[in-house]
SERO-4910 file (N, C-alpha, C, O; in steps of 0.05 Angstrom, whole numbers):
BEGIN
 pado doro    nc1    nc2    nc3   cac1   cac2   cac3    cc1    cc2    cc3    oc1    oc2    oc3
  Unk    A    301    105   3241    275    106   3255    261     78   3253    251     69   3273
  Unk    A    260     64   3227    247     42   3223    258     21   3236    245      2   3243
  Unk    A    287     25   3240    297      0   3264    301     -1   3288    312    -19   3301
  Unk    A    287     31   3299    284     31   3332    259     23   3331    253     14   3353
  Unk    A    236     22   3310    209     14   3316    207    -23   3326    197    -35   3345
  Unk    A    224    -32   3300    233    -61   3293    241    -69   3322    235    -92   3328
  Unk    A    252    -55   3339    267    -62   3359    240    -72   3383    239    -91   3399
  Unk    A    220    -50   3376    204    -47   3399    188    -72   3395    184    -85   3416
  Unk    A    178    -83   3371    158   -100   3364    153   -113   3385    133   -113   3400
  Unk    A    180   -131   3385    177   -163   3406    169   -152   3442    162   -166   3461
  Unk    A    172   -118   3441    159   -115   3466    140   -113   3474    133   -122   3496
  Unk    A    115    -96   3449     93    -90   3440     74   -124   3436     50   -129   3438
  Unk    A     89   -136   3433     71   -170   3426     78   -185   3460     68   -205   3471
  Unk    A     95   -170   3469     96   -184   3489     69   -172   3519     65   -181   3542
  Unk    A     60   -157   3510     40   -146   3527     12   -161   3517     -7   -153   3530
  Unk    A      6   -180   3499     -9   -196   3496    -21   -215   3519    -43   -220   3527
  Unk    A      4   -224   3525      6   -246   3544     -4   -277   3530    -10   -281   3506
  Unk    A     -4   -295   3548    -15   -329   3540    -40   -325   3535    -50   -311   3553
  Unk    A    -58   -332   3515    -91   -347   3526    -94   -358   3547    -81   -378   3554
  Unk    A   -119   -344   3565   -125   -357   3583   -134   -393   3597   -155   -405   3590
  Unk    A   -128   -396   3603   -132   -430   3603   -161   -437   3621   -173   -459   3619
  Unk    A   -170   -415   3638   -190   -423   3656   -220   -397   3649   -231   -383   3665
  Unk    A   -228   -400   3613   -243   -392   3610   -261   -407   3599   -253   -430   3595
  Unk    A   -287   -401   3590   -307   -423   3587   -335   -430   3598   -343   -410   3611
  Unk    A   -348   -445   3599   -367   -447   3609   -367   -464   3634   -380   -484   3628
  Unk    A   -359   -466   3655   -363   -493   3683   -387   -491   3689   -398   -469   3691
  Unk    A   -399   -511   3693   -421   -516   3704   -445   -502   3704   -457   -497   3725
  Unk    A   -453   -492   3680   -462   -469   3676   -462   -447   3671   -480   -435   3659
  Unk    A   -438   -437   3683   -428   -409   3689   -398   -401   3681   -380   -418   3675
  Unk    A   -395   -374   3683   -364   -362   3663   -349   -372   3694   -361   -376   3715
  Unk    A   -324   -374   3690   -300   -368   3711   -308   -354   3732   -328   -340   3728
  Unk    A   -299   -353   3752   -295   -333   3770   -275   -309   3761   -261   -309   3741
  Unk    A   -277   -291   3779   -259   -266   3763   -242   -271   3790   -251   -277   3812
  Unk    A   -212   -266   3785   -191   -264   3800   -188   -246   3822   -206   -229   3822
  Unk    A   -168   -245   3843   -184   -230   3863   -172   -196   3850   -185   -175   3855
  Unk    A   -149   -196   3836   -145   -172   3820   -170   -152   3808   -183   -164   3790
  Unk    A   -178   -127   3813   -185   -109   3808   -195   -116   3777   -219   -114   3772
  Unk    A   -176   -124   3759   -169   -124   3731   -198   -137   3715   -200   -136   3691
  Unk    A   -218   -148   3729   -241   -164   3717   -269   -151   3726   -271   -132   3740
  Unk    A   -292   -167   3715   -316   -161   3711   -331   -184   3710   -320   -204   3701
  Unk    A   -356   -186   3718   -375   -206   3714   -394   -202   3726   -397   -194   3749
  Unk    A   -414   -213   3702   -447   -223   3718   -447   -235   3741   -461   -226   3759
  Unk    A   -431   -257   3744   -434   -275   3755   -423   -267   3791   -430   -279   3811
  Unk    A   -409   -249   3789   -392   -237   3813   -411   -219   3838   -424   -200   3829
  Unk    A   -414   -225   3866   -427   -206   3876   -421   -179   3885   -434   -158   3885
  Unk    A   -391   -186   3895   -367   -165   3901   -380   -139   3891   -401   -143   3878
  Unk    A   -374   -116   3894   -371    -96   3883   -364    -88   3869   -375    -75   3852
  Unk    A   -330    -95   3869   -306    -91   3855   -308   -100   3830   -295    -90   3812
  Unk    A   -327   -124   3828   -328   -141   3809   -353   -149   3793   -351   -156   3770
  Unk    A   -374   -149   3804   -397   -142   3802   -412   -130   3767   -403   -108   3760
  Unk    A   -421   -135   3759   -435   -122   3738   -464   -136   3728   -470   -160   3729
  Unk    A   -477   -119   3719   -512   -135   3707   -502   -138   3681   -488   -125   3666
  Unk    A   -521   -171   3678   -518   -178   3645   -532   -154   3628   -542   -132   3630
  Unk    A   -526   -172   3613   -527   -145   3586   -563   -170   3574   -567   -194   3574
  Unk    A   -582   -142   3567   -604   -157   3560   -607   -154   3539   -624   -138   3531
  Unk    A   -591   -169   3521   -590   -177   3485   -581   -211   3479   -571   -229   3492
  Unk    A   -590   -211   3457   -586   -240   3444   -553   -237   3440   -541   -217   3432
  Unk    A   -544   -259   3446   -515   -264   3429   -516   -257   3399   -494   -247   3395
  Unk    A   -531   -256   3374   -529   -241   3355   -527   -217   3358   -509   -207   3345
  Unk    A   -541   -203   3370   -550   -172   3375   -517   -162   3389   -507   -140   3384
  Unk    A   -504   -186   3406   -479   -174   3417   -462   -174   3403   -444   -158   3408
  Unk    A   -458   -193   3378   -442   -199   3357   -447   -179   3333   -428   -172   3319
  Unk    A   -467   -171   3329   -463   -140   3316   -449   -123   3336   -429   -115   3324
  Unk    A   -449   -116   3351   -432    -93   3369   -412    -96   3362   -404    -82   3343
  Unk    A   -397   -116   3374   -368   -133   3359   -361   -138   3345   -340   -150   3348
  Unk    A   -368   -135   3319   -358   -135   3291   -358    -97   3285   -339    -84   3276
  Unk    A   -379    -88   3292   -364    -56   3295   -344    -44   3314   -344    -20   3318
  Unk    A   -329    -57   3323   -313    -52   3352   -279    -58   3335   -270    -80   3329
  Unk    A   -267    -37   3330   -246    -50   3318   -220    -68   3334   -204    -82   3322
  Unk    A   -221    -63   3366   -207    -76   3376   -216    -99   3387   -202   -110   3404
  Unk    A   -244   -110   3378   -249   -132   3387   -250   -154   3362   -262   -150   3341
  Unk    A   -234   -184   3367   -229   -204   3350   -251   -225   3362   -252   -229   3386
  Unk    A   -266   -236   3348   -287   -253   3361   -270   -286   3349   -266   -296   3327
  Unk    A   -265   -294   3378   -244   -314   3375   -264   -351   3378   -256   -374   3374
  Unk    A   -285   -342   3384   -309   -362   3390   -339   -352   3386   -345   -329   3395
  Unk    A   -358   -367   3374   -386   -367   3367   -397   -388   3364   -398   -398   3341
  Unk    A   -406   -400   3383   -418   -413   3387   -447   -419   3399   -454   -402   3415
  Unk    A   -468   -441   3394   -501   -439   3409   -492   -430   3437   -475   -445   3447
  Unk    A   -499   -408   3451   -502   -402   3475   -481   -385   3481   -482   -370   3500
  Unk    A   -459   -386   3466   -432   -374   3479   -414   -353   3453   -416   -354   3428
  Unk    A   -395   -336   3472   -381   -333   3458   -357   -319   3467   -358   -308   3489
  Unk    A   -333   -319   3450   -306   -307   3455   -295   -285   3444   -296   -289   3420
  Unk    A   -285   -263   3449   -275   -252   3440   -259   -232   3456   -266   -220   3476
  Unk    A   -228   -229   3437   -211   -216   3455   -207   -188   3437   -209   -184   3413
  Unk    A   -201   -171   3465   -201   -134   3448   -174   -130   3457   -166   -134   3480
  Unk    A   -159   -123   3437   -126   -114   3446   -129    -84   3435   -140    -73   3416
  Unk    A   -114    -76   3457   -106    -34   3461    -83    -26   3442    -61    -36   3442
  Unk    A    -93     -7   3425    -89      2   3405    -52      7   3406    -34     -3   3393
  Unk    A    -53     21   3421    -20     26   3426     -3     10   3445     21     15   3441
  Unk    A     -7     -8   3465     11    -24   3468      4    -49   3478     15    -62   3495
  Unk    A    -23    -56   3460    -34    -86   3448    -35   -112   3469    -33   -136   3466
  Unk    A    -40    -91   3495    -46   -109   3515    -84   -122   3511   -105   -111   3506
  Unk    A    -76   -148   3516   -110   -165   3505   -124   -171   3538   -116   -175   3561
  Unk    A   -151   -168   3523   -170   -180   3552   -186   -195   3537   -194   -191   3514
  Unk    A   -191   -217   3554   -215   -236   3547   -241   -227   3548   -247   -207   3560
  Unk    A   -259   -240   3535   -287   -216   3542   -318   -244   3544   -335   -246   3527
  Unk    A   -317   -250   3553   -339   -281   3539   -373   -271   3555   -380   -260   3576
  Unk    A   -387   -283   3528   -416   -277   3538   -432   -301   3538   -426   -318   3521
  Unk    A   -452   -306   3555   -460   -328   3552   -496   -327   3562   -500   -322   3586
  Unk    A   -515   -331   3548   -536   -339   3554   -549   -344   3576   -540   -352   3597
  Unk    A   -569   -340   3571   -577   -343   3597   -618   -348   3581   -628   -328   3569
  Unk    A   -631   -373   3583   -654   -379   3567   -670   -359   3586   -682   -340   3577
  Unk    A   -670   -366   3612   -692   -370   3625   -698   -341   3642   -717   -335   3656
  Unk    A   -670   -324   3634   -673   -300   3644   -675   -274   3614   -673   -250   3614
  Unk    A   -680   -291   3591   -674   -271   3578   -649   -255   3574   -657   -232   3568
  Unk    A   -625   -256   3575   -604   -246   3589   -584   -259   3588   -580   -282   3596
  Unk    A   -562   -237   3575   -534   -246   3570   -505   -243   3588   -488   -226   3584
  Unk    A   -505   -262   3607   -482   -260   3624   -456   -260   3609   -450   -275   3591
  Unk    A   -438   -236   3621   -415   -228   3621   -394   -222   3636   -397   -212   3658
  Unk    A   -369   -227   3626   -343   -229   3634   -319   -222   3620   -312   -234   3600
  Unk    A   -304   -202   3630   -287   -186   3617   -265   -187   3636   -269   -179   3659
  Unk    A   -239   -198   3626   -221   -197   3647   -190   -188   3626   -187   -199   3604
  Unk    A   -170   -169   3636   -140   -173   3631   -132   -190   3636   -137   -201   3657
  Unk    A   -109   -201   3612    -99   -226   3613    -72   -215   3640    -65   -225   3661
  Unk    A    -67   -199   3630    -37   -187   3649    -47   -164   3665    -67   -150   3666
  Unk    A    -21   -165   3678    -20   -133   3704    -49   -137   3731    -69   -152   3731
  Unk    A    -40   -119   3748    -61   -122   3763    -92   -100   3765   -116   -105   3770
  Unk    A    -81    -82   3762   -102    -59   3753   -107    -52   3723    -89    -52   3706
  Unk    A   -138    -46   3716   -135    -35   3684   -149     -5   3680   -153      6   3659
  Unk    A   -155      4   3708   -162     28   3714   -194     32   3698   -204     53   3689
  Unk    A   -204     11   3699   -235      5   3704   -236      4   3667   -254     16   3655
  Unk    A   -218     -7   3655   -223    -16   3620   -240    -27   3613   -253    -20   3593
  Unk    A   -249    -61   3635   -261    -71   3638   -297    -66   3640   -316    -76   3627
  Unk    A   -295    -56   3651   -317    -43   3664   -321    -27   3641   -342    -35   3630
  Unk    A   -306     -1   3622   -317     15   3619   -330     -5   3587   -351     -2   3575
  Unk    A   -314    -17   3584   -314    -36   3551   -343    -50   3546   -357    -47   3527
  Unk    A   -347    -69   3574   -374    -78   3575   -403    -50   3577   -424    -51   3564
  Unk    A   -395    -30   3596   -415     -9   3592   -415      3   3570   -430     22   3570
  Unk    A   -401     -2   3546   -396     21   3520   -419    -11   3501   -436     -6   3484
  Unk    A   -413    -33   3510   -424    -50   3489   -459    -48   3493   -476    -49   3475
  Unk    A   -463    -44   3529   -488    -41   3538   -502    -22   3521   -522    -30   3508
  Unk    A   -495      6   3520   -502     27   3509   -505     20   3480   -529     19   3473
  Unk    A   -486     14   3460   -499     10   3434   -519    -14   3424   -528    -18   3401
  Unk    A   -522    -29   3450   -544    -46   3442   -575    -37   3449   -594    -51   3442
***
């Protein structure tokens, strides 16, 4: 049994995928979300894609996230922050970044899968579960 598990590992790590290379802050603002289903953002008007910032301080969101066991906070920084949540059973990761906002009071967000094209609204539901406990 322990060496059909052994076997699976390198498949289970392989649903990670690369770090994203086009996350961050441009010119103000998070990424665009891809035209895939698989994402979320403030910043997005789409429907598909679309979501309202979240109205908490980046501290206030970083307690959420340190109670969240699948979320790793991979950046903290003045104004910003990173962190990726990987799925319990086959440890596929999404990026998740929040970012400030002075002048609105208000924390813009973005939640995207690194892989696949659909996540059957994970996205979506991950950022509304953080909304609620804040």
């Amino acid at each position: 049994m322990k060496k059909s598990l052994l076997a699976l590992l390198p498949l289970l790590t392989a649903c990670a995928g690369e770090p994203p290379q086009d996350i961050g802050i441009r010119d103000g603002r998070l990424s665009p979300c891809p035209e895939s289903p698989n994402c979320v953002s403030s910043f997005e008007s789409s429907e598909e894609h679309s979501i309202e910032p979240l109205a908490a301080s980046l501290e206030q969101i970083q307690q959420v996230l340190l109670g969240m066991d699948a979320a790793n906070i991979v950046e903290a920084s003045a104004g910003y922050l990173y962190a990726e949540f990987t799925s319990p059973i086959m440890g596929y990761v999404d990026d998740v970044e929040f970012l400030t906002d002075p002048a609105s009071n208000r924390t813009h967000v973005r939640s995207a899968s690194r892989l696949g094209y659909s996540d059957l609204g994970a996205n979506r539901k991950r950022i509304e579960a953080i909304r609620a406990q804040l």
